[in-house]
N, C-alpha and C positions, 0 to 999 in steps of 0.2 A: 483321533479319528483313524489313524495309519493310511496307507500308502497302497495302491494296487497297482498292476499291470491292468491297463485301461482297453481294451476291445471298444474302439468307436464304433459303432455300425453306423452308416447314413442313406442305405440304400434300400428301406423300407419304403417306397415310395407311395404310401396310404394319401388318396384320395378323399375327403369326405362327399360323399353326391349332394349337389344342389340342393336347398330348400323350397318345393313348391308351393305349399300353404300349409296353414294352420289353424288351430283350433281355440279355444281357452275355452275352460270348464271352471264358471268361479262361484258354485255349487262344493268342487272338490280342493279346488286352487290347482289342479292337473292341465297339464299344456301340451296340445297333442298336435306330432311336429311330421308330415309327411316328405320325403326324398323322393327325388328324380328317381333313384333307383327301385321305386318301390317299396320301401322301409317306411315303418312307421315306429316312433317314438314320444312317448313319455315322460314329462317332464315335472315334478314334484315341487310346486312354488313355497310349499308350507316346508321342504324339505331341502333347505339352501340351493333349491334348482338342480334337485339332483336326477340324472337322465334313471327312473327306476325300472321302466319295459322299456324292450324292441322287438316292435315284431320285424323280421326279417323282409326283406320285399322277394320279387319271383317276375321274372321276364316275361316281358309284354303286362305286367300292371303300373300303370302309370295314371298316378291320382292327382287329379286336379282338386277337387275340395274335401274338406272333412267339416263334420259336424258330430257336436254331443247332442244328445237326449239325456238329459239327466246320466246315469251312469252307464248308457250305449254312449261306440264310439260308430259312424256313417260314415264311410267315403264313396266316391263316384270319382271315374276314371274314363281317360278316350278309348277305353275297351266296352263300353256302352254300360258297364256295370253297378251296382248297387252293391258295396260289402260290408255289413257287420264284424268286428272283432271281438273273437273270445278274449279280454282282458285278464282272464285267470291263467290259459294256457298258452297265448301268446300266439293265436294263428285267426288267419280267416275263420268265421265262424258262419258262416255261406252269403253265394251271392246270388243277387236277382238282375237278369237281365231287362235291360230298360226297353228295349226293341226300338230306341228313336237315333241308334247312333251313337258318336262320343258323345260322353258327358262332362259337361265344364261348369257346373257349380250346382248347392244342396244348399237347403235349408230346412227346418221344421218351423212347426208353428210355435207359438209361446206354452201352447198345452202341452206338446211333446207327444202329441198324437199321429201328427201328417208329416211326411217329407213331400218337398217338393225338390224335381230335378228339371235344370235344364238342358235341353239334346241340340245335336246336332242337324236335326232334321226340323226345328223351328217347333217344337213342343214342351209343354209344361207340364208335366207327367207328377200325377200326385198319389200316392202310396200312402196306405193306411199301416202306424205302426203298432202290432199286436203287442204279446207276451215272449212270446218266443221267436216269430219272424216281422217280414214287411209283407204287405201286401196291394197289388195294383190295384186301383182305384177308379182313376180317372186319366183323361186329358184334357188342358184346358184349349181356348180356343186355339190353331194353329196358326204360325204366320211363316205363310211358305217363302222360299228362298232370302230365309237368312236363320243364324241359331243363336240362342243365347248362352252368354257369353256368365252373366253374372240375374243373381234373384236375392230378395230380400223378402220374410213374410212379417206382415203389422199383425199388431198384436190381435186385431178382428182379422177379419179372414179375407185380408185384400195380399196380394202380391205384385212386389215391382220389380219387371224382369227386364235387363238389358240387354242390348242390342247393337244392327250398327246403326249408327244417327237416330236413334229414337230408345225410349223409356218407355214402358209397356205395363199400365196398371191393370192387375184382373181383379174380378170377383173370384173369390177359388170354392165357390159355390156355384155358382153358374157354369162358371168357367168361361164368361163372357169378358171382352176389355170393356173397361168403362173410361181410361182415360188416355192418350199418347202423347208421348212429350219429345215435340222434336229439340234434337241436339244440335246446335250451333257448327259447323264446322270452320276450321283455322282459319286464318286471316289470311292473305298473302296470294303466293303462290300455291298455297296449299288450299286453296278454298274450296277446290274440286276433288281433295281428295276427299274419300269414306270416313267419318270418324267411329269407332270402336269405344263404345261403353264397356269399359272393362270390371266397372263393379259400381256398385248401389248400397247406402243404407234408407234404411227407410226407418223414421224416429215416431213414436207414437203421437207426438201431433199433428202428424199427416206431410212433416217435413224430412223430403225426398233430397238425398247428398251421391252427387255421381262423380266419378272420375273415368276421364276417358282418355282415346289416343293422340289429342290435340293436346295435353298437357294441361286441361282446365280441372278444377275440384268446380262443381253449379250447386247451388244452391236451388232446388223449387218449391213451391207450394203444392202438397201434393191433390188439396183439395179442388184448386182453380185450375191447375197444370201451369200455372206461369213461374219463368224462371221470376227466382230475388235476387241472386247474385253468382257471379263468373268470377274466380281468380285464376288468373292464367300463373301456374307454378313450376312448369318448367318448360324446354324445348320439345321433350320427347314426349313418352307414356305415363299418365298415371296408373299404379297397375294394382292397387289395391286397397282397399278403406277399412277403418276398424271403428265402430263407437261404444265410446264407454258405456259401463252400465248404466249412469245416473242421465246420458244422454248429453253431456254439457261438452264433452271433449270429443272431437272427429282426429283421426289420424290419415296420412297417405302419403304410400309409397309410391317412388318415379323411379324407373329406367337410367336413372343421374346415379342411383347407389342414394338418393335421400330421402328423409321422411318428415314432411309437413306436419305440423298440427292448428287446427281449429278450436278455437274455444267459443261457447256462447256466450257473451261477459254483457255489460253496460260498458258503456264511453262517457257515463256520466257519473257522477258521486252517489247520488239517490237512485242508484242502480236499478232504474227504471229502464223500458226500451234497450231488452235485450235484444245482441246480433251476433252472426258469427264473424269472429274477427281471426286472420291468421296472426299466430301467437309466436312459434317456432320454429326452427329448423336444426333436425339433428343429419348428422353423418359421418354417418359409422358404419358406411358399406361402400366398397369399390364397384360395383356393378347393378343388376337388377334388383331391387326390392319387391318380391313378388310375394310375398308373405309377411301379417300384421296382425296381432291382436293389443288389444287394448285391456289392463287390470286396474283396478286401482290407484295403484300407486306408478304405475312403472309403465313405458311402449315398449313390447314385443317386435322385435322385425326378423326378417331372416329373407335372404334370396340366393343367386347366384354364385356370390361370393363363399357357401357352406358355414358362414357364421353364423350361429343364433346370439342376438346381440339381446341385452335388457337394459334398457336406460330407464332410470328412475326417473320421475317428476317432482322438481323438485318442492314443487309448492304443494306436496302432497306425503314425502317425507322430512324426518329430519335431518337436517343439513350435519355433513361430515359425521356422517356414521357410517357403519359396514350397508345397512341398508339404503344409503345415498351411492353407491357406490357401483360405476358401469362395469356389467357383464360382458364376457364375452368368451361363448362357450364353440369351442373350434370342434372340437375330439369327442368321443362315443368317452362314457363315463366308467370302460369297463377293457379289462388286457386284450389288444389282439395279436400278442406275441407271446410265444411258446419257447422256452428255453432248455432242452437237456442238459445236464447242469455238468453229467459224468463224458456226454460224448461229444460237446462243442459244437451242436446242430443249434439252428434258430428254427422254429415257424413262422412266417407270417400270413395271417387271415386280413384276405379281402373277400369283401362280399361275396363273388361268384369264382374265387380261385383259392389255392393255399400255395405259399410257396415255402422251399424246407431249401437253407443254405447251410454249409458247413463253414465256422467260425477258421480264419488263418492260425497259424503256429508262431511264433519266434522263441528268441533267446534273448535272452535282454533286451538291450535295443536293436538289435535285427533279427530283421524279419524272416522268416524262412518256406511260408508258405500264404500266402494271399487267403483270402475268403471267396469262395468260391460255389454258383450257383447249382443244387443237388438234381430236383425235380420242382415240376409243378403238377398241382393236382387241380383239373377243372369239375367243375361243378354245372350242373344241368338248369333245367328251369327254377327248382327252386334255391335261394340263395341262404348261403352258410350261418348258422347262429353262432357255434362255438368248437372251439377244436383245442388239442390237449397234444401235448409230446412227453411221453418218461423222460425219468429222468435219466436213464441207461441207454437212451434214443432207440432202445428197439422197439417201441409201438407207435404211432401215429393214429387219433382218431377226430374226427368231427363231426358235428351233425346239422343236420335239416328240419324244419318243421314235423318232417314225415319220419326219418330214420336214423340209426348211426351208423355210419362206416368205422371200420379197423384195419388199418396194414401196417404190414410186421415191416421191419426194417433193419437187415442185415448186412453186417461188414468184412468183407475179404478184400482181396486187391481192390473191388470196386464195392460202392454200394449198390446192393438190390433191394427192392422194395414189390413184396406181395400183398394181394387182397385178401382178407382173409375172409370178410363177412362184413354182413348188412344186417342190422336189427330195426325191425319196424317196430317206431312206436306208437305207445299208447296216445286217445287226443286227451288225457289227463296232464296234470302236470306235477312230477311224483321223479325222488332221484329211482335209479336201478341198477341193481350192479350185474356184473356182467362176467363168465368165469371163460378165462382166455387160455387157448395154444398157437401151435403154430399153423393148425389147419381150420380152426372151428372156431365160432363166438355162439355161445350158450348164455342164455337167460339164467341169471340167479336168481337173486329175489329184489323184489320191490318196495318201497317206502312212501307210505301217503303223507301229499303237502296240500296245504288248502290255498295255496299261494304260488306264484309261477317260482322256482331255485333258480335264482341268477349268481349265487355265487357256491362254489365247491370243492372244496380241497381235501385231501388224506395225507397222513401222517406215514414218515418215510417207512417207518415199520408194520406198515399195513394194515394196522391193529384196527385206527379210529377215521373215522369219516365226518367232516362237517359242513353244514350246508344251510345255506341266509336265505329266505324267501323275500319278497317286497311288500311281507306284512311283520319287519323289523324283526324276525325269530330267527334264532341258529339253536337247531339241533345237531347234536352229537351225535352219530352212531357208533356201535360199537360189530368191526366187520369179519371177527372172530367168532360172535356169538351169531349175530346176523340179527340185531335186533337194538330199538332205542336205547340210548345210555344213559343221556339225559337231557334238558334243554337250558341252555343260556338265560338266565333271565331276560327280558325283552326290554330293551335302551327304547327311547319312541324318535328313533332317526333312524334312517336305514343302515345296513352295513355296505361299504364299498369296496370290501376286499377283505379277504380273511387267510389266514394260515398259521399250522402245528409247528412249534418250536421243533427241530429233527431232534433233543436232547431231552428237553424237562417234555415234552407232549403236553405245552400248556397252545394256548388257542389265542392268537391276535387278532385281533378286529380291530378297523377303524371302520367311522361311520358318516354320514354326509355333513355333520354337522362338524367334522374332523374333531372328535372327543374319541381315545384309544381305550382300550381295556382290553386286558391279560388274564383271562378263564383257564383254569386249573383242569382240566379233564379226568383225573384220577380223586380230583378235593369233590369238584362238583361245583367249586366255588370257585368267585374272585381271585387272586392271588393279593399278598400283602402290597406286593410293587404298584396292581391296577390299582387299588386302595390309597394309599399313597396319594397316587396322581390324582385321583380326580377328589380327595382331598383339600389338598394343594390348590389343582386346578391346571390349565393348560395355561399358558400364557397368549394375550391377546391378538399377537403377532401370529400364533398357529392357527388360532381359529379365526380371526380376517380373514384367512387364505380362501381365491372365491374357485379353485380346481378342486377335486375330491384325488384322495389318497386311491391308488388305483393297481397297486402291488407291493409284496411285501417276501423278501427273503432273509436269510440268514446268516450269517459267520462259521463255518461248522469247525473253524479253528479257535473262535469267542463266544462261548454261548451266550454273552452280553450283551451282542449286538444285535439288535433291529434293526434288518433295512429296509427303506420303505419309499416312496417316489411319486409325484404328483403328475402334472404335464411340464413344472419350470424347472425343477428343484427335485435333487433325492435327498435324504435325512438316515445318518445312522443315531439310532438313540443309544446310546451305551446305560444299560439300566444298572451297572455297578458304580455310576456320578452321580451328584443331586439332581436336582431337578433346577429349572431356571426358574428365575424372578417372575411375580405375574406380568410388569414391567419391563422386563428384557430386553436387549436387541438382540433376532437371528441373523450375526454376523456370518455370511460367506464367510468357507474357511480359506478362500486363497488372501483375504482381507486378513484374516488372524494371520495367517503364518508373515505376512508383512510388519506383525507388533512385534515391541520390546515383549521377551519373555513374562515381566513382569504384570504388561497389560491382556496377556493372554493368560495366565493363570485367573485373573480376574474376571475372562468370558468361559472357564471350566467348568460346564454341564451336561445333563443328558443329550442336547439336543445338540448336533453337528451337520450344518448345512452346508450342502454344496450346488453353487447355483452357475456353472460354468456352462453349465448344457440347454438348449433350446428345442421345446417339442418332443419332450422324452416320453416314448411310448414303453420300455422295458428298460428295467436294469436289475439287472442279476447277478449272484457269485458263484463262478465255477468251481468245480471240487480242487480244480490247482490253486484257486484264490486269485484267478484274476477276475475283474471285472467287465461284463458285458453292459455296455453302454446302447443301447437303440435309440435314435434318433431320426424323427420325420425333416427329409428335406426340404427346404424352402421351396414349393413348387411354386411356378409360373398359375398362377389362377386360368390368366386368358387361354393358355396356351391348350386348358380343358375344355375351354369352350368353342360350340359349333361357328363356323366360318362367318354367318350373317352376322350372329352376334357380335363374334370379334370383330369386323366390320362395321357398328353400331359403335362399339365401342370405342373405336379409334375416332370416328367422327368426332362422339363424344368429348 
């Protein structure tokens, strides 16, 4: 494996924003995951859960629900708004003003015809959904001073919208209530306070499932309005419901960091006189659970704590396989660290900032110069997709839904850093190249994608250009000619990272399903080695792995090596050793170097893991050949969190 000069970094201090809600689309197996910040994200269940869009979020939006229509994505926000996203180009694709206030929950009908939103001004505002937009409709009846909070539409054209201390059935034809179902409030001392319905399903035989802020999951009938049954499940909030497709399984999350589930079962052998009975208790969150979808096979959560968690069920897969096996997806699926490889600059990309550090010096083991913070670059309303540092650190660029920015970045006694230009973009979603000096950014030319480019890299010699869309393609360009060169065959898994050998200008890709392949860019083809391997085969232990490979650099002292790096774990593959057993164990190398020589020539293969580091967002080699290590600090969760809440929570 050899031996580096180790650059730690730990002072990337990346945040993920809160989970507010979410969506599942099990039409597409797509799982569409909204941020406190704004952001919105995609998540590919057919495709090892691989995060494959983001759209970026933009201050002052802040969404409380989402919902599909078939392959529309809906959200509604406390900015009173209604917004469709363009799914090909990754932005808002317009919004419609609700005029009732914020909005705190959407649904559609089972047609996929109507949205219904709930405002804060105590209306049920129903939007007919076209071809191309939404359109205002209706309002149902109002119910002045109070808003709803949570809605549910049955499969006929009733709706049950919650509230405080009451359940609210309409006709959404009329737009008359036909039934109200008061809510029980807490026992105790608590008898006088308000209780808060914080969400509703409503099951097509007319059975109504609420969770509210007394910590009850009720049971009603929704045709009588009488409650059947109350389980009091925690001290705090229930703060959100999920039910399955076939309707037999309810889910909810509480305020505890836990999540319930309900099943409809028999208590008897001849499984007559079905009921709901609570079944489980998962936890797998430190704080709020305020986001839940329900699939098949698996509960979806996500809240406070920025984890999206996937716990299988198990009596719905098979036991001790990769797919029994709990997720837990912390990190964006994708670099947000920028490394000049020649001038020892770092970037790092947080949503609404960039920060650019320059990496310390020493001499063997001392030190002679510290790492030290360069600038920061703030960012305006709308919040950053992606940004790029040469590899000579004189350019810095990033961009926005709407544009890209360029500053040049020069070194004398001190560094200075100019603007240079602003290029607005197309709302297509297509790479463009761009011809640079030190005063001007000019438009070159342009390349049509029928799919958003989430991954892009060039070859040190300028020559070739390649680029992954999230409809599993990589095209090659050729940036001499200014024109296609040629395309990749298409794998049916995404790519999660891609890059040019600086030597052979052959093309690495790994893919969500972690399967690697080595494309020839001058053959057109495969190369013998990708051949080989997937041959062979990968061994079982690579592909278990439930993080996606998420960058990948070089040796430019060994062209042999591949280096490559997940969130636990980096991996040099030396492609001049065999291959491992399908069998194998991926021994950490600081375990080998503890063996008799003789049981270490025995684990002598391509694959060289090293798993000392925790949270790695970057690792890279510099032109000197030492190694840049990035790593996310352990942050304090609470310590992100607003005052009430931590207050909440220490109760807790």
């Amino acid at each position: 494996m050899g031996e580096f000069k180790v650059h730690r970094v730990r002072f990337f201090d990346y945040m993920p924003s809160a989970i507010r809600t979410m969506a599942f689309n099990s039409q597409t197996e797509r799982l569409a995951v909204a941020r406190a910040d704004g952001a919105v994200e995609i998540f590919n269940f057919n495709d090892n859960f691989f995060q494959e869009k983001v759209i970026p979020g933009q201050d002052g939006r802040a969404i409380e629900a989402l919902c599909w229509v078939g392959h529309r994505l809906f959200s509604a926000g406390l900015n009173g708004e209604i917004t469709e996203y363009d799914l090909e180009n990754l932005r808002p694709q317009y919004t419609v003003d609700a005029y009732g206030g914020p909005i705190w929950t959407i649904s559609s009908n089972s047609q996929g015809t109507q949205l219904a939103v709930g405002c804060e001004d105590g209306t049920v505002k129903i939007f007919a959904i076209l071809e191309e937009r939404i359109q205002f409709q209706r309002n149902l009846n109002r119910h002045k001073e109070c808003k709803f909070l949570c809605l549910k539409w049955l499969q006929t054209a009733q709706i049950a919208a919650g509230m405080t201390d009451m359940i609210t059935i309409y006709d959404a034809e009329t737009g008359q209530a036909t039934r109200r179902l008061l809510v029980d409030r807490a026992m105790g001392a608590s008898k006088n306070k308000e209780v808060v319905v914080w969400s509703v399903g409503y099951l097509s035989d007319h059975t109504i499932i609420s969770g509210d802020s007394a910590g009850k999951v009720q049971i009603w009938n929704g045709l009588t309005g009488t409650l059947v049954r109350t389980y009091l499940v925690t001290k705090w909030d229930v703060l959100v419901l999920s039910v399955s497709k076939d309707e037999s399984s309810v889910i909810a999350g509480t305020s505890e960091g836990t999540v319930i589930q309900f099943q409809f079962i028999s208590s008897t052998l001849d499984q007559h006189d079905k009921e709901w009975v609570r079944t489980r208790t998962f936890r797998n969150h430190s704080h709020d659970v305020s986001a839940l979808a329900h699939t098949d096979t698996a509960v979806v959560s996500g809240g406070m704590d920025t984890q999206l968690v996937v716990r299988p069920l198990l009596d719905k897969v098979e036991k001790n396989t990769q797919e029994s096996a709990l997720r837990k997806i912390a990190f964006p699926h994708r670099s947000l660290v920028g490394c000049a490889k020649k001038a020892g600059l770092l970037l790092f990309q947080f949503p609404d900032r960039l920060e650019l550090w320059k990496l310390g010096e020493s001499e063997g083991h001392v030190c002679l110069t510290y790492p030290y913070f360069v600038c920061r670059f703030l960012q305006g309303e709308d919040h950053i997709c992606c940004s790029a540092l040469s590899a000579c650190g004189g350019w810095l660029a990033y961009s926005t839904v709407s544009s890209v920015r360029l500053y040049r970045i020069q070194y004398n006694k001190t560094i200075s850093i100019n603007k240079v230009g602003t290029l607005v973009l197309s709302s297509r979603s297509m790479p463009v190249t761009l011809h640079l000096n030190n005063t001007t950014l000019n438009h070159s030319r342009s390349f049509c994608s029928r799919q958003p480019v989430h991954l892009l890299c060039a070859s040190d010699d300028g020559k070739w250009l390649a680029t992954a869309n999230t409809d599993c393609e990589i095209h090659i360009y050729n940036l001499h000619k200014m024109k296609l060169h040629c395309m990749v065959p298409v794998y049916n898994s995404c790519p999660t990272t891609i890059a040019i050998h600086p030597v052979t200008n052959n093309l690495i890709s790994v893919h969500a399903d972690q399967q690697i392949f080595e494309f020839s860019l001058v053959q057109k083809e495969y190369t013998q080695w990708s051949r080989r391997l997937q041959t062979q085969g990968l061994l079982s232990l690579w592909l278990e792995r439930d993080t996606p490979i998420t960058h990948i650099t070089f040796n430019p002292k060994n062209p042999d090596h591949i280096i490559l790096h997940d969130t636990y774990m980096f991996c040099i593959i030396d492609q001049s050793l065999p291959f491992p057993e399908l069998n194998a164990v991926l021994w950490n190398q600081m375990t080998l170097k503890n063996l008799p020589v003789s049981q270490r020539i025995g684990q002598s293969h391509a694959f060289k893991i090293c798993k000392i580091f925790q949270h790695l967002m970057c690792v890279s080699l510099l032109e000197d050949l030492s190694l840049v290590v990035v790593e996310r600090p352990l942050l304090d969760i609470m310590s992100q969190l607003p005052a009430p809440v931590r207050q909440k929570k220490f109760a807790t």
